[in-house]
MDTraj code that builds the backbone (N, CA, C; nanometers):
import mdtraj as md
import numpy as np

residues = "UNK UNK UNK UNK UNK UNK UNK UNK UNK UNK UNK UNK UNK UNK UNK UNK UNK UNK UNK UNK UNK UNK UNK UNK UNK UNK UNK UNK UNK UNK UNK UNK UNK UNK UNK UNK UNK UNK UNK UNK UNK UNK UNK UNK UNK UNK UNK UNK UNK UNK UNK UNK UNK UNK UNK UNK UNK UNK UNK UNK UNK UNK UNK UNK UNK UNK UNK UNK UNK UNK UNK UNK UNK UNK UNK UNK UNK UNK UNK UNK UNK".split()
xyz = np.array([
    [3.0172, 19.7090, 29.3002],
    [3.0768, 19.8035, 29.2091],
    [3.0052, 19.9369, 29.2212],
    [3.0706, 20.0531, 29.2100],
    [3.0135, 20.1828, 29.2333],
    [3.0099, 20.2355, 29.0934],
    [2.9097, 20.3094, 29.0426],
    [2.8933, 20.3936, 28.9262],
    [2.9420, 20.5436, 28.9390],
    [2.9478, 20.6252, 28.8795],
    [2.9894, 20.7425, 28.9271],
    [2.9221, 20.8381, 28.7801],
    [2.9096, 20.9694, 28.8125],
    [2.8935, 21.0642, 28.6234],
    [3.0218, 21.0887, 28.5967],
    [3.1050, 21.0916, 28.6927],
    [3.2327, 21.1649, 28.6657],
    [3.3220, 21.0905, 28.6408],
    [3.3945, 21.0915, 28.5084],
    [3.5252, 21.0489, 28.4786],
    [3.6012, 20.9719, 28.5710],
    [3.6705, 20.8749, 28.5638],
    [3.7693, 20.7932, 28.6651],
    [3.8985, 20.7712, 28.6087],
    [4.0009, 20.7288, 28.6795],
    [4.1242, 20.6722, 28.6110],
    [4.1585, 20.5407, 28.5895],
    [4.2282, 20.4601, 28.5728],
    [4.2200, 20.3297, 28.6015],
    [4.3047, 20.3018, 28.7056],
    [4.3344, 20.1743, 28.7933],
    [4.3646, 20.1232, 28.8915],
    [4.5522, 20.1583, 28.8965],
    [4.5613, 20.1949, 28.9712],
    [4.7608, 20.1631, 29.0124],
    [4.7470, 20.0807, 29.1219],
    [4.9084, 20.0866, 29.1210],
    [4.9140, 19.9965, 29.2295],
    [5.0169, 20.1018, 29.3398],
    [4.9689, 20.0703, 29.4805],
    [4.9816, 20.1642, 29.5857],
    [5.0983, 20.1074, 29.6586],
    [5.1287, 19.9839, 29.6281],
    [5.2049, 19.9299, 29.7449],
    [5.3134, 19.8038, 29.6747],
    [5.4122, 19.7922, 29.7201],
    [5.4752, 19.6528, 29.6255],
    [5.5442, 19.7213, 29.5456],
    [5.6188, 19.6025, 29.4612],
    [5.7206, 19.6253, 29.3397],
    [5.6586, 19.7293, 29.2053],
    [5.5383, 19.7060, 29.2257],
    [5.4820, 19.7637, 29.0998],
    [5.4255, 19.9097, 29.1210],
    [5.4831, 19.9617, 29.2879],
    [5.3801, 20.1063, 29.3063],
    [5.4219, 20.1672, 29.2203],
    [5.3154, 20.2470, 29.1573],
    [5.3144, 20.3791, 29.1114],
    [5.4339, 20.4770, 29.1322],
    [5.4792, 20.5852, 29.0527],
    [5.5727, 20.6660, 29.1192],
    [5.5464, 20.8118, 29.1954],
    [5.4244, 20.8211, 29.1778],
    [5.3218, 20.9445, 29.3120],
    [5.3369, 20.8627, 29.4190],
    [5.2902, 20.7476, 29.4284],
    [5.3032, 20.6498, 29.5647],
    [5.4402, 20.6348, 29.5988],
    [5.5459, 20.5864, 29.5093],
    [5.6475, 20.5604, 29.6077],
    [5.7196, 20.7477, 29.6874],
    [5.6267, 20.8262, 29.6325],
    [5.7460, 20.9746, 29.6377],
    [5.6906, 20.9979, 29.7560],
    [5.5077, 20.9885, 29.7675],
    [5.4487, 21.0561, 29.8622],
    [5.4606, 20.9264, 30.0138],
    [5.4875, 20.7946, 29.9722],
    [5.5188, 20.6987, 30.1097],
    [5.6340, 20.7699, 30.1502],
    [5.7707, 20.7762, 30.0452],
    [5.8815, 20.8156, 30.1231],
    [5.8715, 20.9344, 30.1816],
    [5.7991, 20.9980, 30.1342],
    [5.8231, 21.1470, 30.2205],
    [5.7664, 21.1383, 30.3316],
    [5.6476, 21.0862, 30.3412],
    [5.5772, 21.0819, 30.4838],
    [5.5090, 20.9384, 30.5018],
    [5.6175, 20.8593, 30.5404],
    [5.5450, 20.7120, 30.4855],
    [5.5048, 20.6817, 30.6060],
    [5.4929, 20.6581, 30.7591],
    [5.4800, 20.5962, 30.8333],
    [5.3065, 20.6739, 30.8769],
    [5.3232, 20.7970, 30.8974],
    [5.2529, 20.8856, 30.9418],
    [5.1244, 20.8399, 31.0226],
    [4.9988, 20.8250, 31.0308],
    [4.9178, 20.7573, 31.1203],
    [4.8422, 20.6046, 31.0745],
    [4.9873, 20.5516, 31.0026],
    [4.9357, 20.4220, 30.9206],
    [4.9925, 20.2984, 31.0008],
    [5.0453, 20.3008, 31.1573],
    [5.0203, 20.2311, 31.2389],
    [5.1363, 20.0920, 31.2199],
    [5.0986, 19.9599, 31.2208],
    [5.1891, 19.8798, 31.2621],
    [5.2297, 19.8640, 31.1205],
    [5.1597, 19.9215, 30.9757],
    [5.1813, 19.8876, 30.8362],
    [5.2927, 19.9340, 30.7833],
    [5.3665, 20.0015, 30.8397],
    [5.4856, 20.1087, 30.8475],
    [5.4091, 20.2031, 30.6874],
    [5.5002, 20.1768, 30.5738],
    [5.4849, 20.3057, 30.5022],
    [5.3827, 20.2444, 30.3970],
    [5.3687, 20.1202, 30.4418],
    [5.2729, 20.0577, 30.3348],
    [5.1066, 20.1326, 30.3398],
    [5.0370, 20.1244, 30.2067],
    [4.8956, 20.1821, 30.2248],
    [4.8466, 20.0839, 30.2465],
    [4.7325, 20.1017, 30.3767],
    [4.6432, 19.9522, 30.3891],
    [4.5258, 19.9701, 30.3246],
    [4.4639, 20.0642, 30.3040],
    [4.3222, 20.0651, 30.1872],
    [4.3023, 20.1903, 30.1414],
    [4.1961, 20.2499, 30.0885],
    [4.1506, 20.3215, 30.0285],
    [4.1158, 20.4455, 30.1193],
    [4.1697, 20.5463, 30.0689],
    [4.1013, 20.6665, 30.1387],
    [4.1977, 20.7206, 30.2002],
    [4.3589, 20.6799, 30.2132],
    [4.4838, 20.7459, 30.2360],
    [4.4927, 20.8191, 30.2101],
    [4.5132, 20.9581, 30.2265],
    [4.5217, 21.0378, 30.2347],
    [4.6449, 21.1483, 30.2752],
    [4.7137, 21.2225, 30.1702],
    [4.7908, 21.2804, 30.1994],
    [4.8142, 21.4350, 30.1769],
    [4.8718, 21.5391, 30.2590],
    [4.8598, 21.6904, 30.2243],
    [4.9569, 21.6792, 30.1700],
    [4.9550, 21.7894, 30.0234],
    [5.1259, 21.8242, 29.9478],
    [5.0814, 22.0081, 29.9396],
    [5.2125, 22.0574, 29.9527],
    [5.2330, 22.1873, 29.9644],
    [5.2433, 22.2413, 29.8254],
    [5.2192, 22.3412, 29.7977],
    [5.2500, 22.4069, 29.6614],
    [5.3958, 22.3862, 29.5834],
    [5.5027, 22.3692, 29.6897],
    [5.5929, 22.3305, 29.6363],
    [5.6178, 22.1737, 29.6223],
    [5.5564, 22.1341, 29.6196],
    [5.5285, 21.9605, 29.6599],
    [5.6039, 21.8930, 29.7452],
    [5.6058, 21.9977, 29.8744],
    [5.6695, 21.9245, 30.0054],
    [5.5224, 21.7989, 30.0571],
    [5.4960, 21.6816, 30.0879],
    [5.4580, 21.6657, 30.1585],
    [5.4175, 21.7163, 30.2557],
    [5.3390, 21.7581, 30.3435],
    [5.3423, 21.8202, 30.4795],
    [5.3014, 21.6615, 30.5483],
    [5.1802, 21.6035, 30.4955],
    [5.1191, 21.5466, 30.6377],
    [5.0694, 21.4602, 30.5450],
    [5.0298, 21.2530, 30.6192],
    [4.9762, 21.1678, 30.5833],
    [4.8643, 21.1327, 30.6582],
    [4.7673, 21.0766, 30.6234],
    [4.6351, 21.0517, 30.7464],
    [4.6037, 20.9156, 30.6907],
    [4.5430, 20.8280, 30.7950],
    [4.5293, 20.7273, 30.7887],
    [4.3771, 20.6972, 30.7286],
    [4.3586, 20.5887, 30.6545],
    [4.1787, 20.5750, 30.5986],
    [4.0713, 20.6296, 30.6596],
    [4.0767, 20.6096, 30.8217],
    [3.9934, 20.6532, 30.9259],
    [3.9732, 20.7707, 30.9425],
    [4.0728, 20.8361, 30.8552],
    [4.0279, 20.9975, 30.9127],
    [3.9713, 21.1106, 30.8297],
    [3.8399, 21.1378, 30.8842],
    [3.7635, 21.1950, 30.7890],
    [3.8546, 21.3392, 30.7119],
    [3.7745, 21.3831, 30.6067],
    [3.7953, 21.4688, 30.5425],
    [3.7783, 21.6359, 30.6183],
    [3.6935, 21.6178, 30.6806],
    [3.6360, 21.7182, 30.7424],
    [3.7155, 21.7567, 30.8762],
    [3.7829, 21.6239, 30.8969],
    [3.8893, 21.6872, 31.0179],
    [4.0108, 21.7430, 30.9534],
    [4.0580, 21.7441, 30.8671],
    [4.1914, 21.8106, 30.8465],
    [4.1855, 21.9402, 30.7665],
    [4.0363, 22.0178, 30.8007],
    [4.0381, 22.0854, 30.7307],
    [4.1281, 22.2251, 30.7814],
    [4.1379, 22.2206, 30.8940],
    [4.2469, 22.3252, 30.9862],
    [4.3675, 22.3132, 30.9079],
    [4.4238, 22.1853, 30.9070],
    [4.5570, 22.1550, 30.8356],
    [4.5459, 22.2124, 30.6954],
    [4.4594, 22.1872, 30.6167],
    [4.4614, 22.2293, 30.5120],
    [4.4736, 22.3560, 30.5156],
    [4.3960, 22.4380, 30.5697],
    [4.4136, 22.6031, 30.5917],
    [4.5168, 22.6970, 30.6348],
    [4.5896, 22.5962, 30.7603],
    [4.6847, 22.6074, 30.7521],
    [4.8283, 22.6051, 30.6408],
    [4.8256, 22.5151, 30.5469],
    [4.8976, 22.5055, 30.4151],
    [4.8788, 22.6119, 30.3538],
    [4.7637, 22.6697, 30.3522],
    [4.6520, 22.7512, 30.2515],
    [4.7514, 22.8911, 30.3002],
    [4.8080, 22.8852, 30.4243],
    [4.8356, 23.0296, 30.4964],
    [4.6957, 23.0895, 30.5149],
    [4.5979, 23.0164, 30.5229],
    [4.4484, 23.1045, 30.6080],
    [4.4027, 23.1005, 30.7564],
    [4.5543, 22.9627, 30.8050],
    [4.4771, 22.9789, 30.9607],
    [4.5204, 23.0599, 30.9973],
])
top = md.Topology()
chain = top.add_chain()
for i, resn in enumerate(residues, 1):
    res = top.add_residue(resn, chain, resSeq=i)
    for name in ("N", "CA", "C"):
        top.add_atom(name, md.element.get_by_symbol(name[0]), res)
traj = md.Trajectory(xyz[None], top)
C-alpha cells in the first residue's frame, strides 16, 4: 500500500460493465492507441491519455511510456512546439 500527503479519490472502474464515464468517452475516442493486443481495454495503471482544450482526445499511451517522453506532444497541444 502507498501513503501519499496529498488528497486521493477513490477507486473506479476502468474497464467492464461498470467503467466509469471519463473511461468509456476517453477508450472510445482513442481506444486502441499503443495498448496492443488489449484492443481498447486498459491493462493497468499509468494509461495515459492527451485531451485538448476542447476535449478532443488527441493521443493514448500505453503504461510503458514514460511521462517525460510525451512531453513534445504535450507542447505541441500547448501550440508551443
Amino acid at each position: 500500500m502507498y501513503t501519499t500527503a496529498s488528497s486521493t479519490s477513490s477507486a473506479i472502474r476502468v474497464n467492464g460493465p461498470d467503467t466509469a464515464p471519463i473511461y468509456k468517452f476517453l477508450k472510445a475516442s482513442k481506444g486502441a492507441g499503443t495498448c496492443g493486443f488489449l484492443g481498447s481495454r486498459i491493462k493497468w495503471n499509468f494509461t495515459k491519455f492527451l485531451v485538448d482544450k476542447e476535449g478532443k482526445v488527441l493521443r493514448r499511451y500505453g503504461t510503458t511510456t514514460g511521462p517525460l517522453s510525451i512531453e513534445a506532444d504535450i507542447k505541441k497541444a500547448l501550440g508551443e512546439a
